[in-house]
N, C-alpha and C positions, 0 to 999 in steps of 0.2 A: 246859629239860630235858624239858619233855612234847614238843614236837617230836621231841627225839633219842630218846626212849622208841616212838614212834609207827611212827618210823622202824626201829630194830630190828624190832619187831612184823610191821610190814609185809614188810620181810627177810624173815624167819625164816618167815613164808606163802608168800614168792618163790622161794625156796629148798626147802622143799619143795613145791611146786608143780613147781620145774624136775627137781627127784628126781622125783616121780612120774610126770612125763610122759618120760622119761630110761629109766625102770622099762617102761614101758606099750611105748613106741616099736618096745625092742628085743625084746621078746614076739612084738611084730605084725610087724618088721620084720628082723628078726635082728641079731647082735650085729656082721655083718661091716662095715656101714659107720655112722657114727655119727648117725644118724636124728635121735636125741631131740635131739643138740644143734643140728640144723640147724631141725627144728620150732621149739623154745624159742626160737630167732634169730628168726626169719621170724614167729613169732607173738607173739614180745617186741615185734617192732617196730613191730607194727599194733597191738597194743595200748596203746605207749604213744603213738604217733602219734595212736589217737584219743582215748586219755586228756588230753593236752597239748590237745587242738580241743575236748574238752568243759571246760577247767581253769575257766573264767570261771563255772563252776556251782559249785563245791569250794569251800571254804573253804582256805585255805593249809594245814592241819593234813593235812587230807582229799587234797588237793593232795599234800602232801608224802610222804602214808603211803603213795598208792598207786604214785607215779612214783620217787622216790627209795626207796623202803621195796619195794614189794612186786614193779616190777616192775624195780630195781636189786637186786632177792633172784633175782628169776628168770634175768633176761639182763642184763648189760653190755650186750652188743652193740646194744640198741634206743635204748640212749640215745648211741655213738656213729654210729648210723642219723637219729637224730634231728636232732643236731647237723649232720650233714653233707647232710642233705635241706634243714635251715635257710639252709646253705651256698646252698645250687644256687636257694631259692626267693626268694631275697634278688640274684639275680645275679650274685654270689658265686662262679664257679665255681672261680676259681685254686685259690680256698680250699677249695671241698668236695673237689678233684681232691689238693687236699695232705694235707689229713687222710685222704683215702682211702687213699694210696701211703702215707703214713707210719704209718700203724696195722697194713695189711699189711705192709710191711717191717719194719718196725721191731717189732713183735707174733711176728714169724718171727723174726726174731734176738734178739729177748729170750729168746724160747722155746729156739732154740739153743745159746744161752750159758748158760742155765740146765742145760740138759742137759752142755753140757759140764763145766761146774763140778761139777755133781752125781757125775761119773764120776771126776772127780780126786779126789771127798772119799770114794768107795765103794772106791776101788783097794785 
């Protein structure tokens, strides 16, 4: 239960963390193209990429609150970056080339179908 405690925590810092750079972005950048979430990707993913290269320091708790908890609050995307750079450095590549089409595909049509449903229920 303190794991699953540590982890919301961690969340709930990731998350506003990804607000407030989301906030800042479109101040400095304007509202027309979506800045802050390309930031929060691209910076999610270095960060948990070096988070993951330092884990043998961490403690599992420590480990978990900041990869799953805080930077799973900020971005998804750096931990499907992650898995799929695991893909490619393992020689793996079918695999990282599959998860890559199938997250964008299939991430695009979830979103689509979602949007359609949404409009049958608002009619």
């Amino acid at each position: 239960m303190l794991r699953f405690a540590l982890i919301c925590l961690g969340g709930a810092l990731g998350t506003g963390a990804r607000y407030l750079t989301a906030l800042w972005a479109s101040s400095a950048f304007g509202p027309a193209f979506p800045a802050g979430t390309l930031i929060v990707n691209i910076l999610g993913s270095f960060l948990l990429g070096f988070l993951m290269g330092l884990s043998p320091l961490f403690s599992a708790n420590v480990r978990l609150t900041l990869t799953t908890g805080v930077m799973g609050g900020f971005t998804t995307y750096s931990t499907f970056n992650y898995e799929t750079t695991n893909y490619f450095r393992e020689g793996a590549w079918l695999m990282g080339a599959t998860n890559m089409a199938a997250t964008l595909v299939g991430c695009l049509a979830a979103g689509l179908a979602g949007l359609a449903l949404a409009r049958l229920v608002v009619r």
